[in-house]
C-alpha positions as CSV (number, residue, x, y, z in Angstrom):
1,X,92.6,-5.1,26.1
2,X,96.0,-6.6,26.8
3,X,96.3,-4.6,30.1
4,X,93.4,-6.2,31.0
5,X,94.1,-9.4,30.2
6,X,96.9,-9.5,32.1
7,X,95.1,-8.4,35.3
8,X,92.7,-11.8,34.6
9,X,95.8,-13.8,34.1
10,X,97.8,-12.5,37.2
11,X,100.8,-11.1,35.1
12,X,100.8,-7.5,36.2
13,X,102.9,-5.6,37.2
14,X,101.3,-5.7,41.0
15,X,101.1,-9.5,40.8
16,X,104.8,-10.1,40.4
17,X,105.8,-7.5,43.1
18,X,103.7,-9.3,45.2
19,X,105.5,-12.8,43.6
20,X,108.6,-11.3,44.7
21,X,107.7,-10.6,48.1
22,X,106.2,-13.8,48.6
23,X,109.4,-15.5,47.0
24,X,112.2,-13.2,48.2
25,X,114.2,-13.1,50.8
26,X,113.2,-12.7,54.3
27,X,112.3,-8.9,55.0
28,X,113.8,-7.0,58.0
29,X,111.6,-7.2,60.9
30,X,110.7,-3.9,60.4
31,X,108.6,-4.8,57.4
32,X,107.3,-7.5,59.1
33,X,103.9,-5.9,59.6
34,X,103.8,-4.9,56.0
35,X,104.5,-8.1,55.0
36,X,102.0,-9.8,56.5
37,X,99.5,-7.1,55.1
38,X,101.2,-7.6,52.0
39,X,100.6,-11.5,52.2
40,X,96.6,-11.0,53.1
41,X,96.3,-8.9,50.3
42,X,98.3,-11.3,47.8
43,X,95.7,-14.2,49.3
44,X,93.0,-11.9,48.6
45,X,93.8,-11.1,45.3
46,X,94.6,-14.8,45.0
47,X,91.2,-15.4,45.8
48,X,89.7,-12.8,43.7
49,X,92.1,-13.5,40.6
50,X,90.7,-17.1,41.0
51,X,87.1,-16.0,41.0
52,X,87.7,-14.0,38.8
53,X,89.7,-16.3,35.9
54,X,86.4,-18.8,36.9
55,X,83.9,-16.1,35.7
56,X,85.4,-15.1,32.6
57,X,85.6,-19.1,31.7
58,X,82.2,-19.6,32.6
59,X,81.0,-16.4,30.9
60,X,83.4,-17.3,27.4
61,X,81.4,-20.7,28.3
62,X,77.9,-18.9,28.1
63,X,79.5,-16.6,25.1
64,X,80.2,-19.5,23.1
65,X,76.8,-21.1,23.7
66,X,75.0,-17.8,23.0
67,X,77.4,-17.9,19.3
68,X,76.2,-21.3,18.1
69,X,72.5,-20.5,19.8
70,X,72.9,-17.4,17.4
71,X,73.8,-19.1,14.6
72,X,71.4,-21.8,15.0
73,X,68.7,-19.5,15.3
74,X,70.2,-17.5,12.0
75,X,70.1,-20.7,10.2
76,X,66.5,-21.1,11.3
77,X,65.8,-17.5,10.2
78,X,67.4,-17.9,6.8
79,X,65.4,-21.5,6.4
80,X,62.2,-19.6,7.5
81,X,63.2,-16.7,5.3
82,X,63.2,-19.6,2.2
83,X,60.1,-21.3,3.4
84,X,58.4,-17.7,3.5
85,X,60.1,-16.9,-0.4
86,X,58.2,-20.6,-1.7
87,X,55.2,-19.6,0.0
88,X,54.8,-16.0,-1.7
89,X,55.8,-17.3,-4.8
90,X,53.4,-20.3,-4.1
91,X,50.2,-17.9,-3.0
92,X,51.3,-15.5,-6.2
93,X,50.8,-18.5,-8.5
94,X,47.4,-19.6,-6.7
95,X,46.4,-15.7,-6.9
96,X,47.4,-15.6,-10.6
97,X,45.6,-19.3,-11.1
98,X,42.2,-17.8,-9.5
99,X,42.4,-14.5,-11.5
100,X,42.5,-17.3,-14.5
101,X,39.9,-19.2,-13.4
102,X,37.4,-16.2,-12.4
103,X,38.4,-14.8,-15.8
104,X,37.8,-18.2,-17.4
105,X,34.7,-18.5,-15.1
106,X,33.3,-15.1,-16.4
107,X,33.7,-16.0,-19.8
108,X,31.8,-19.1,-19.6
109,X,29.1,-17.2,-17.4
110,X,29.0,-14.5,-20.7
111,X,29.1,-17.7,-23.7
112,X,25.9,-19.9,-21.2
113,X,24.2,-16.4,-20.7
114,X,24.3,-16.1,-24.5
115,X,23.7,-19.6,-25.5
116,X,20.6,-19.5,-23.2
117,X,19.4,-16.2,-24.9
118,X,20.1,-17.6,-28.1
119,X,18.6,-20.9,-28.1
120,X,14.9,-19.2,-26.2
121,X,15.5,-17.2,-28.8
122,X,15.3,-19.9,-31.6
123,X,12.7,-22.1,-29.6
124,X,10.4,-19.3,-29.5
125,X,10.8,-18.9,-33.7
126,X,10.6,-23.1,-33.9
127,X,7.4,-22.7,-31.7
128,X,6.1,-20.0,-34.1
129,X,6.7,-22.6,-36.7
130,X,5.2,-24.8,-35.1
131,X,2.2,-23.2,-34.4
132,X,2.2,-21.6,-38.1
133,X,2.2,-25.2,-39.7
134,X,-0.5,-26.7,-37.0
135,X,-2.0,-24.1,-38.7
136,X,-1.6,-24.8,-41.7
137,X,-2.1,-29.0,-41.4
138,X,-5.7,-27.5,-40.3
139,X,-6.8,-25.8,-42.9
140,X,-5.7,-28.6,-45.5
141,X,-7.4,-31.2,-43.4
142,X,-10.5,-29.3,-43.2
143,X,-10.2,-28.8,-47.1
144,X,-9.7,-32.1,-47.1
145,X,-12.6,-32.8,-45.6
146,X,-14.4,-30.4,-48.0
147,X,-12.9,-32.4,-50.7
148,X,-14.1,-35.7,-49.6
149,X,-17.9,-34.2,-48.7
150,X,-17.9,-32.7,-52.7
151,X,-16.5,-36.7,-53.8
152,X,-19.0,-38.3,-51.3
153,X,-21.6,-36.0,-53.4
154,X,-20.7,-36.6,-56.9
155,X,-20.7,-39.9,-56.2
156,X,-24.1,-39.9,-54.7
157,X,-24.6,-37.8,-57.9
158,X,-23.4,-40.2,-59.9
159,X,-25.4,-43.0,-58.7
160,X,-28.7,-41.2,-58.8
161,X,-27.8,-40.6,-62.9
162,X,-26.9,-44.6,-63.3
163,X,-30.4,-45.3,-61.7
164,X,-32.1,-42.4,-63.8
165,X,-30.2,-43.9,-66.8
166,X,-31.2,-47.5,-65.7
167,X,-34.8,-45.8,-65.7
168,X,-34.8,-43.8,-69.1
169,X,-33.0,-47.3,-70.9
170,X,-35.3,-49.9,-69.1
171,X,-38.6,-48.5,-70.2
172,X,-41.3,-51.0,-70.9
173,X,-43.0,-51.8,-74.3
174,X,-46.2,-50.7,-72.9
175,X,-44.9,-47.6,-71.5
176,X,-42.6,-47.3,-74.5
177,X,-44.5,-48.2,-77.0
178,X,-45.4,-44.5,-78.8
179,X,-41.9,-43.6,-78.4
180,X,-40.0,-44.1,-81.7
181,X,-36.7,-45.7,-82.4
182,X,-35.3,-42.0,-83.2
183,X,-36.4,-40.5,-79.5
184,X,-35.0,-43.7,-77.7
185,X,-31.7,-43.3,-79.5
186,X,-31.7,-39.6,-78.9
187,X,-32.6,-40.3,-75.2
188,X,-29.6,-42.9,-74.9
189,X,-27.2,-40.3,-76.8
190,X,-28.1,-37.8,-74.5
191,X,-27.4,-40.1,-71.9
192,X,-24.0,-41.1,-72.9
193,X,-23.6,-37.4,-73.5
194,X,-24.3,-36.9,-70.0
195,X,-22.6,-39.8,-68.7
196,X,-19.3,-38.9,-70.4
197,X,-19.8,-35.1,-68.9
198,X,-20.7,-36.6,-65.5
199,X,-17.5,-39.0,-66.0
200,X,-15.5,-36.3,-67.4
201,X,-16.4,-33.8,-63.9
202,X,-16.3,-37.0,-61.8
203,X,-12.0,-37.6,-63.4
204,X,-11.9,-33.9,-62.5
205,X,-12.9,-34.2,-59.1
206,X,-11.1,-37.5,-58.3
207,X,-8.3,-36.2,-60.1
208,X,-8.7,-32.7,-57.6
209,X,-9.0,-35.5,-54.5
210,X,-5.8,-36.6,-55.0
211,X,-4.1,-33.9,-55.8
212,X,-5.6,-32.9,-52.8
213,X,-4.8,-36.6,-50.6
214,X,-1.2,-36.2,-51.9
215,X,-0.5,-32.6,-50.8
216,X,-2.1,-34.3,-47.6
217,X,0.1,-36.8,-47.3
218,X,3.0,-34.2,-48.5
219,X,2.2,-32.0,-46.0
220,X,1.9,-34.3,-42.9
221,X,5.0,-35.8,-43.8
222,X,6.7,-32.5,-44.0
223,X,4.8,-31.4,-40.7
224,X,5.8,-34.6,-39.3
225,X,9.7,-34.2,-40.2
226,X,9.7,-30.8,-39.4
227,X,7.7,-32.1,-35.7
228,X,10.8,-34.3,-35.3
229,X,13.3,-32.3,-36.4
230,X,12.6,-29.6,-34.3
231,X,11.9,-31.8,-31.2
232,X,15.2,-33.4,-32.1
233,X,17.1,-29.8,-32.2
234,X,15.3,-28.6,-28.9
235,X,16.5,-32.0,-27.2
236,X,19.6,-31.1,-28.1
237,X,19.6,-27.7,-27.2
238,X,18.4,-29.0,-23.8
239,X,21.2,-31.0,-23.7
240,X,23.8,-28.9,-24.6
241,X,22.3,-26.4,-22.2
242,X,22.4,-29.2,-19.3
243,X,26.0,-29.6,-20.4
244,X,26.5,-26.2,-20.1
245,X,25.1,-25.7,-17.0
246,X,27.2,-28.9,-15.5
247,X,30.4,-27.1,-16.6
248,X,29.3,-23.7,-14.6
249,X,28.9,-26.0,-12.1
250,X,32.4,-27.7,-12.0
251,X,34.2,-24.3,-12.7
252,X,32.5,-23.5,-9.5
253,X,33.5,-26.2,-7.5
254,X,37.4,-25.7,-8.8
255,X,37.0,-22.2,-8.0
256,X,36.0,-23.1,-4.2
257,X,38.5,-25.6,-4.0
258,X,41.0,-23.2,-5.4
259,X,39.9,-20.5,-3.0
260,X,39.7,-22.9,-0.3
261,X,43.8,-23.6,-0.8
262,X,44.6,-20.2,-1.2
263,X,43.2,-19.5,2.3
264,X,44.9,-22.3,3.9
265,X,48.0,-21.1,2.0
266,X,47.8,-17.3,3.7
267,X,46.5,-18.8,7.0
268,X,50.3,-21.0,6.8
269,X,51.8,-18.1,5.3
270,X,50.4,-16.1,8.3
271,X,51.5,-18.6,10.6
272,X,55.3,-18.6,9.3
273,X,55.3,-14.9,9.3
274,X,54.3,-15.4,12.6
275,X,57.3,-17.9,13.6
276,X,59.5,-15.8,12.1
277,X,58.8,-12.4,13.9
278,X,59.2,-14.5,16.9
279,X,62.4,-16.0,15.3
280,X,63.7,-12.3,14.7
281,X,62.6,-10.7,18.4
């Protein structure tokens, strides 16, 4: 290297011979021929020394341009080669937040899917119910109904025996008259008798109607709370499975938004990857 460099710098060994011919003392005339070969060749290498001292400054020039080129582009590399860490660790967190939320979203899929099952499940028993006391409210109305034909009877009943009575106590002298005091009072005891009987079976019966009217009344007020109650859960069940369904909806929507991003984020990834294999050739 340092023979070299002093051929580029014209301190060889050659170079100063020819230094000393060129600055030396006038040769014989003998020489003269050589000498003047001597001289084209110094001019020549002159020339050449020149070009060549030119080159190496203009290739040290180009080296030196290539060096901070190089380290520019290594500072871009190692810039790139950050950019390209954030983004895996960014896509690993957006891969790990998506495994969460399909997770999440499966699970809430499972709980709706179950919910669903068990609220048809519990309508279809509350419909049962339902059906079983509709039922139920039938047959007690039509007893009812029964109940009110046997009171419309007795009373009916009842009204014939008051006129019968009315008949038996409002006989006329004439038509009386062979009946003694004995066989009228006997008549009107047997009368009362049957009065208080028919009175008796009549305080029965009205007593039976309502019994019969308030287990009515008990009974459509218990269907009629029941009715409400259950409407009242099934609105709710409704609603909670509307709720439900809104939230599958949304977790949905995130999930498409979250995939959405994590493609943009691999497409960018992709695209820096891309940048810095070109970087690197």
């Amino acid at each position: 290297m340092s023979g070299k460099g002093d051929d580029e710098s014209g301190n060889s060994d050659k170079d100063w011979e020819i230094f000393d011919i060129l600055c030396g003392e006038e040769p014989p005339p003998s020489c003269n021929d050589h000498l003047a070969h001597s001289i084209d060749l110094a001019t020549t290498l002159r020339s050449e020394l020149a070009a060549s001292t030119y080159k190496r400054d203009r290739l040290m020039a180009e080296l030196a341009d290539v060096k901070s080129s190089l380290c520019a582009k290594e500072g871009e590399c190692e810039s790139l080669r950050a950019q390209g860490a954030r983004q895996s660790s960014l896509i690993s967190s957006l891969q790990q937040r998506l495994a969460a939320t399909e997770q999440r979203e499966k699970t809430l899929h499972s709980r709706s899917e179950t919910v669903v099952h068990t609220l048809n499940r519990d309508k279809g028993h509350l419909e049962e119910k339902i059906k079983e006391l509709g039922a139920k409210l039938h047959r007690v109305q039509c007893e009812l109904t029964k109940e009110e034909g046997l009171r419309d009877q007795a009373r009916c009943a009842l009204q014939d025996l008051i006129r019968r009575l009315c008949l038996v106590l409002g006989v006329d002298v004439c038509d009386g008259a062979h009946l003694t005091p004995d066989c009228v009072l006997s008549k009107a005891g047997e009368t009362v008798s049957e009065v208080q009987r028919l009175r008796a079976k009549l305080a029965g019966t009205c007593e039976n109607l309502t019994s019969a009217e308030s287990e009515l009344i008990s009974t459509k007020t218990t269907a009629s709370a029941e009715k409400a109650r259950l409407h009242t859960q099934i609105e709710g069940l409704q609603s909670l499975s509307q709720g439900l369904e809104g939230r599958c909806r949304q977790a949905e929507r995130d999930l498409q938004v979250t995939r959405d991003r994590l493609a943009e984020c691999e497409v960018t990834g992709d695209k820096l990857r891309g940048k810095h294999s070109e970087g690197v050739v």
